[in-house]
N, C-alpha and C positions, 0 to 999 in steps of 0.2 A: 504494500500500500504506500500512497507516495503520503507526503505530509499533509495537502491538501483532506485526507482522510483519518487524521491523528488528531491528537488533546481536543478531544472532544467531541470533533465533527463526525457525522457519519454520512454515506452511500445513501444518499435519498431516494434512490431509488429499491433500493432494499429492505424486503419485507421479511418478517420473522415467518421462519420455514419450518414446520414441524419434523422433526427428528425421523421419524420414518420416512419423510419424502426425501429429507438428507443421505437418509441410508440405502434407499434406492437406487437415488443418481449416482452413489459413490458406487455401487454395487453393476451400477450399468457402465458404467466408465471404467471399473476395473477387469470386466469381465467380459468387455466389447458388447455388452448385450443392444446389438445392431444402430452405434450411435453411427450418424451422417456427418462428412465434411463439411464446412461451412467458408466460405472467404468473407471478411467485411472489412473495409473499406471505412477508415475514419480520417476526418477532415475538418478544423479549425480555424479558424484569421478573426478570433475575439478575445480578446483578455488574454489568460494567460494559458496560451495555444498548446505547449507541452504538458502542464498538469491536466487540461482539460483531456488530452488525450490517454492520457496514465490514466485520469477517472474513470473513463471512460472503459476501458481496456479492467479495469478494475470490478466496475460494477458488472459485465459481461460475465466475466470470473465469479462473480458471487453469484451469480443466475442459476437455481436449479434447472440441471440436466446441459448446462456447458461447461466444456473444457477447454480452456485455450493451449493450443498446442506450440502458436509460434507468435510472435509479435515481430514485425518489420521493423528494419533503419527509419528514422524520418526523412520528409523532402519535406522543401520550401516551393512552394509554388504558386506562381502568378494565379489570381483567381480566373475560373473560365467564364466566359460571355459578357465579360464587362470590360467598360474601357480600362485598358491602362493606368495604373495611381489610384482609380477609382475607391479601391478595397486595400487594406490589410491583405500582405500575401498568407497563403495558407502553410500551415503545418497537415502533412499526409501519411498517413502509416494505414498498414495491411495488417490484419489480424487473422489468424488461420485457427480454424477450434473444430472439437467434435461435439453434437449435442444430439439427445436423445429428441427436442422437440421437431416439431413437424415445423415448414417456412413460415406459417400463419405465427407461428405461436414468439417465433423467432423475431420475425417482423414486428411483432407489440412489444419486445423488449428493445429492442433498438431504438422504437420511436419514446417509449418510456425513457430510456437514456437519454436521448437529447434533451427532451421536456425539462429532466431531474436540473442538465446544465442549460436549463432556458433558451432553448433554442424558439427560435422566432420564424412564421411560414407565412407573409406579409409580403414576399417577395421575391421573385423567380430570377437565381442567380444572386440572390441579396446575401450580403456578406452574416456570418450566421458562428454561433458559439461554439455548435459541434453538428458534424456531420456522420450519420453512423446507416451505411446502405449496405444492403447485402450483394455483395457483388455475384458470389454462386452457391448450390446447396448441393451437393452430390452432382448429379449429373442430369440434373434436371431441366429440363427446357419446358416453359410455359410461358403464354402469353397473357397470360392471365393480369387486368389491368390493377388491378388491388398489390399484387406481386408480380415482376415482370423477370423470368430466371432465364440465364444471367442476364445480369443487370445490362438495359438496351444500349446504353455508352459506354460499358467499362471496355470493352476492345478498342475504343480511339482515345483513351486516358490514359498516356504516360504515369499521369500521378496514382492511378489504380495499379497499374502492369509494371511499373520500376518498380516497388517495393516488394507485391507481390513474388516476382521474379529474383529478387534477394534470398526470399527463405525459400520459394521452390521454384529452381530454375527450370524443372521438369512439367511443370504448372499446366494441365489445359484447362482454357476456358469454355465450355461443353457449347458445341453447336459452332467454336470460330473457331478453334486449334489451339497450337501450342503458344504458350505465352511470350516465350520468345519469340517466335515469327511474329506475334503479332507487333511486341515492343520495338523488332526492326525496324516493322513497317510503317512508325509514327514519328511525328515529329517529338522532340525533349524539349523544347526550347520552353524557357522560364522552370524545368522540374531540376532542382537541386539538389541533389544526397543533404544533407547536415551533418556531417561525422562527429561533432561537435558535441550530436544531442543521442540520447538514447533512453529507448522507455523496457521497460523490466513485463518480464514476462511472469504475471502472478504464480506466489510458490503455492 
């Protein structure tokens, strides 16, 4: 847990979980009983961009029925579809987990998350606290507009496909291919490593 989560404060978005539901998900985590891969995709340019992504990456961790298995480098990057200077650049990292919930259920945790760090939906492309998308779940392809898998832009997102491609350079994105071909085939311009920064993978 980063400090942000110390003397005193707690994970708002964390609910008290009854002890048998504790011992299931540890029970299904340990014993593979059929958890799904998951990619997400978190993204920041409000306050204080690194903690919020540790938060972030933290309260995921506390979610009954996920595990995170890898936590990405961060990038700096220029915000997309706004002008120039307009925004605070972003902080990006890639999260890789296994979780016993189905994408629906998944989905309400992530938007739970953002809410917890005040994320604001007033504006398309508008500069925003935390961004937390699922970018893929197994190998699922659905056009389903509630959940759209994989996510419809993450194959022309350097800032999704650099990091991702950090902890698995093997990566496919289900329905485009391999993550590398795809990262050749885009531009990087304004996606910056941070070697600088780095966020901890909950123990």
């Amino acid at each position: 847990m980063t400090a942000f989560f110390t003397e005193g404060h707690s994970d708002p978005t964390v609910q008290p979980v009854p002890a048998s539901v504790v011992e299931k998900v540890d029970a299904a985590d340990t014993t593979l009983h059929n958890p799904k891969r998951a990619v997400i995709s978190l993204g920041s340019n409000l306050g204080n961009r690194l903690e919020t992504l540790q938060g972030a990456i933290d309260a995921l961790e506390d979610t009954p029925g996920v595990r995170i298995k890898a936590v990405s480098p961060v990038y700096e990057t220029e915000p997309w579809g706004v002008e120039p200077g307009s925004q605070p650049s972003y902080f990006n990292a890639v999260v890789v987990l296994k979780t016993t919930l189905p994408p629906s259920s998944l989905l309400e945790r992530a938007q739970a998350v953002e809410e917890a760090f005040h994320r604001v939906r007033d504006e398309r492309w508008g500069a925003r606290t935390l961004d937390v998308d699922i970018v893929a779940y197994a190998d699922v392809v659905s056009d389903d507009p509630a959940l759209t898998l994989p996510h419809p832009r993450a194959h022309e997102r350097a800032f999704v496909l650099a990091p991702w491609h950090d902890v698995e350079p093997q990566a496919q994105l289900p329905g485009r291919g391999s993550v590398a071909d795809l990262l050749a085939g885009i531009t990087h311009h304004g996606v910056e490593p941070r070697r600088d920064l780095e966020l901890q993978l909950p123990e």
